[in-house]
C-alpha positions as CSV (number, residue, x, y, z in Angstrom):
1,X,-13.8,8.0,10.4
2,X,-17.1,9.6,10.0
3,X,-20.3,8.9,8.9
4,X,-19.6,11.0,6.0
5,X,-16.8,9.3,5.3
6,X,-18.2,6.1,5.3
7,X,-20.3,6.9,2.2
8,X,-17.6,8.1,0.1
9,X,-15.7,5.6,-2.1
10,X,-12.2,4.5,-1.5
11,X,-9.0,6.4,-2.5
12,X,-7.3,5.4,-6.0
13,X,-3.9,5.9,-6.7
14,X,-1.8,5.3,-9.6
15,X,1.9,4.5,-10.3
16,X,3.2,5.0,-13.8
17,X,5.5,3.0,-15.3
18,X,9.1,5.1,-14.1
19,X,11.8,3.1,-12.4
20,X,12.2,3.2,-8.6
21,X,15.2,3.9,-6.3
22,X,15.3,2.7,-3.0
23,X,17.8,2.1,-0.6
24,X,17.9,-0.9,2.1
25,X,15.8,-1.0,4.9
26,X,17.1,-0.4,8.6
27,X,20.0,-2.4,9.9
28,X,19.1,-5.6,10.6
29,X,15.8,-5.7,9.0
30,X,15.6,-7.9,5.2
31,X,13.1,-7.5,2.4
32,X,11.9,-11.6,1.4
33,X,9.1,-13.5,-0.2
34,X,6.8,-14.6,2.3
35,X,6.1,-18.2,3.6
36,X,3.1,-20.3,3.2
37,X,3.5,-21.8,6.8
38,X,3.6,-17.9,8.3
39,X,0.4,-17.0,8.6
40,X,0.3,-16.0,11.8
41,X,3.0,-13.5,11.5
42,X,1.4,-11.9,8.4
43,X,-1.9,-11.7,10.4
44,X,0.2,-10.0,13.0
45,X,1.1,-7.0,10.8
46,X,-2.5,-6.5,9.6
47,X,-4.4,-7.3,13.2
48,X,-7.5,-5.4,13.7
49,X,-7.8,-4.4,10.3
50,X,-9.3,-5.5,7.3
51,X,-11.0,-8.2,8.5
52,X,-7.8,-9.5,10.4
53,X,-9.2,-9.9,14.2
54,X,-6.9,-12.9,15.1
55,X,-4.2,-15.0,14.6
56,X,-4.5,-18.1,12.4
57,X,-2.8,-19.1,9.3
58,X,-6.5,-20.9,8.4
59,X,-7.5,-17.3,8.0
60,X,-4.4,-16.4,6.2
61,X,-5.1,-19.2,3.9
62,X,-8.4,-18.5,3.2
63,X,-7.7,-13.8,2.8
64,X,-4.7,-14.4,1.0
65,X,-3.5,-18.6,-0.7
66,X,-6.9,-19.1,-1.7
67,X,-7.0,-16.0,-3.7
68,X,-6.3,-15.7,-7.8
69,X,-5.7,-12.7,-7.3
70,X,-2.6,-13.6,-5.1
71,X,0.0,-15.1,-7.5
72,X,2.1,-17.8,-6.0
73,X,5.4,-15.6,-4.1
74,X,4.1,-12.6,-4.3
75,X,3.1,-11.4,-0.2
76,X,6.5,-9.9,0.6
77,X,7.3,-9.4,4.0
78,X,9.9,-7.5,5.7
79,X,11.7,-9.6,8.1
80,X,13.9,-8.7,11.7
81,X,16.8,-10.3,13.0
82,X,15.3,-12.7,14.5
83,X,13.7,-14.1,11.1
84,X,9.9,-12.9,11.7
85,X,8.0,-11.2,9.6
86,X,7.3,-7.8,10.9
87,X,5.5,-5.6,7.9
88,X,4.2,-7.2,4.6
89,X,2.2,-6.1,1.2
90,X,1.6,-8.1,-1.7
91,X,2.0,-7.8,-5.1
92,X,-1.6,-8.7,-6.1
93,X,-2.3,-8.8,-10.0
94,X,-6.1,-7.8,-11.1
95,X,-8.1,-7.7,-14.3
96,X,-5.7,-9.6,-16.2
97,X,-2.7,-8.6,-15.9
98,X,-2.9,-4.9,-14.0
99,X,-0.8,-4.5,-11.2
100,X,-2.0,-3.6,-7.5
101,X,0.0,-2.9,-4.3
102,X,-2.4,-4.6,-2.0
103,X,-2.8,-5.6,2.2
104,X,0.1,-3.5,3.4
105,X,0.5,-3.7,7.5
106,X,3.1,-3.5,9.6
107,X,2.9,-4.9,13.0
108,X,2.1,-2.8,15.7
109,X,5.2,-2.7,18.0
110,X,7.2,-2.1,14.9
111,X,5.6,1.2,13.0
112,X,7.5,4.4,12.8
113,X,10.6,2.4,11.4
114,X,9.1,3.4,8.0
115,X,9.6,-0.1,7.3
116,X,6.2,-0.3,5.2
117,X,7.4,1.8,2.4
118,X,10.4,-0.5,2.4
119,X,7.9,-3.6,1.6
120,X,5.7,-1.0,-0.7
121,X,8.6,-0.6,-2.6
122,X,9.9,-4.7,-3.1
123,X,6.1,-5.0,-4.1
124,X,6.2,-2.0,-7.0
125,X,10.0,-3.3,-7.9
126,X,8.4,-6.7,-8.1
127,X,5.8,-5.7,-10.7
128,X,8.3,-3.9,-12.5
129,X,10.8,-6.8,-12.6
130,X,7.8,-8.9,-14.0
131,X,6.9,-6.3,-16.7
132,X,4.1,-4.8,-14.8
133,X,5.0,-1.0,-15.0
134,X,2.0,0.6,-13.6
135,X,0.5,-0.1,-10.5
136,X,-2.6,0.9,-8.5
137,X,-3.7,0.7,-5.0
138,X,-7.0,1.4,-3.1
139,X,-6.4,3.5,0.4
140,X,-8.9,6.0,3.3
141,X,-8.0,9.1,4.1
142,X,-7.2,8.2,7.6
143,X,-4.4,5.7,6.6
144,X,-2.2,9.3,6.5
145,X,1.7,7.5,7.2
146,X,0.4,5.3,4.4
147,X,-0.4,8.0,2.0
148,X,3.1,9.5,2.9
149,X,4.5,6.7,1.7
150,X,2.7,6.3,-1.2
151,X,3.1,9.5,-2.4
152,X,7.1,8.9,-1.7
153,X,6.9,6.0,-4.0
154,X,5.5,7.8,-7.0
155,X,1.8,6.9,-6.7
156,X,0.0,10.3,-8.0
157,X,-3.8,10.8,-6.3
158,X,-6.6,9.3,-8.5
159,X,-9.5,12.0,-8.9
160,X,-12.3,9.5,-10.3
161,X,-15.4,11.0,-7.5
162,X,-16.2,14.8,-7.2
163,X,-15.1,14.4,-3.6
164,X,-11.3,13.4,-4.2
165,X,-10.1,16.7,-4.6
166,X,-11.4,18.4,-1.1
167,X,-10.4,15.4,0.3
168,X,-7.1,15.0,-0.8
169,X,-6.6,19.0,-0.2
170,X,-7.1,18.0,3.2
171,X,-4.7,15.4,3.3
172,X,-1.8,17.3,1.6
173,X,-2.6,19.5,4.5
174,X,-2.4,16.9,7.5
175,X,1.1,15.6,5.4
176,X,2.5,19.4,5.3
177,X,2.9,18.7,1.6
178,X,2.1,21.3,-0.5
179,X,1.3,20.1,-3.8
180,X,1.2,16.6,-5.3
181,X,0.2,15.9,-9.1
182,X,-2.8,14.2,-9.7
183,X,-4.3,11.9,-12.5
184,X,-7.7,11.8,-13.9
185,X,-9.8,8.7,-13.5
186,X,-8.7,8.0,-17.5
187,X,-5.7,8.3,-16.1
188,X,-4.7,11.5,-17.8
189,X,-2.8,14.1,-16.0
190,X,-4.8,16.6,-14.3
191,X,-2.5,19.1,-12.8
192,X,-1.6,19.7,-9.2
193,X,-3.3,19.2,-5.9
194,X,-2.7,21.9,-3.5
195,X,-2.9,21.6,0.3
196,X,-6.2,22.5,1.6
197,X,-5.4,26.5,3.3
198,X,-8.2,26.2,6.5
């Protein structure tokens, strides 16, 4: 990340209220709520990033149980055969009753499964189930297998700064996506996004 980076505001994107289809994960891999008494394995999937730098199901307790914001079953995980958690995200509800896709990781020895845009989408199915149709989320620009996802999922690019549309030119780029549609920060639709050409 660089400096300049570092003083421009978080990515927004925005889900609006469609359904979803999605297929089951990998073979031996399960979509489920996760437990109180696993946060270790949760801190696992989110290790050296934000804020996670160990561990501990006290620091689980205090991030993600002592939270409002953090309705009671709604960290999913995705589990392995053996049981453990291996990616999560939560289905975090804001400002009332808006929904967010929040703390998405996936533990290190287990990315490139695409096992993250499995728990993605449980978390957006989940606030659709519980008649929350649209959903945001907060990203970086570096987060790029993330974005993919995202993207995949429906969430359109938020252009609320004058910086978001270079930046996510640039992105579309480092994806090899072309175009992508875009919302304004009211929400509105605000065309396409084209990937950046040099």
């Amino acid at each position: 990340m660089s400096e300049v980076q570092q003083d421009l505001p978080a990515l927004k994107m925005w889900r609006p209220d469609k359904p979803l289809a999605v297929s089951a994960p990998p073979e031996g891999f399960r979509v489920r709520p996760l437990r109180d008494d696993e946060g270790e394995a949760w801190c696992s999937c989110l290790l050296g990033d934000m804020g996670v730098d160990c561990l501990s199901q006290e620091l689980f307790h205090k991030k993600m149980l002592d939270d409002p914001e953090v309705p009671a079953n709604s960290i999913l995980c995705v589990e392995d055969e053996n049981g453990v958690p291996v990616a999560t995200a939560t289905a975090q509800v804001k400002e009332g009753n808006r929904a967010f896709l929040h703390n998405v990781g996936v533990r290190e020895d287990m990315r490139g499964k695409g096992l993250g845009f499995f728990v993605c989408a449980a978390v957006v199915g989940k606030h659709l189930t519980e008649g929350r149709g649209e959903c945001m989320l907060t990203t970086h620009d570096w987060r790029l297998p993330a974005l993919k996802q995202y993207l995949k999922l429906g969430f359109l690019p938020c252009l609320f700064h004058d910086s978001m549309r270079g930046r996510w030119e640039t992105i579309l780029k480092q994806l090899r996506i072309d175009k992508a549609a875009c919302v304004n920060e009211d929400l509105s639709p605000a065309g396409d996004l084209y990937a950046a050409e040099n």
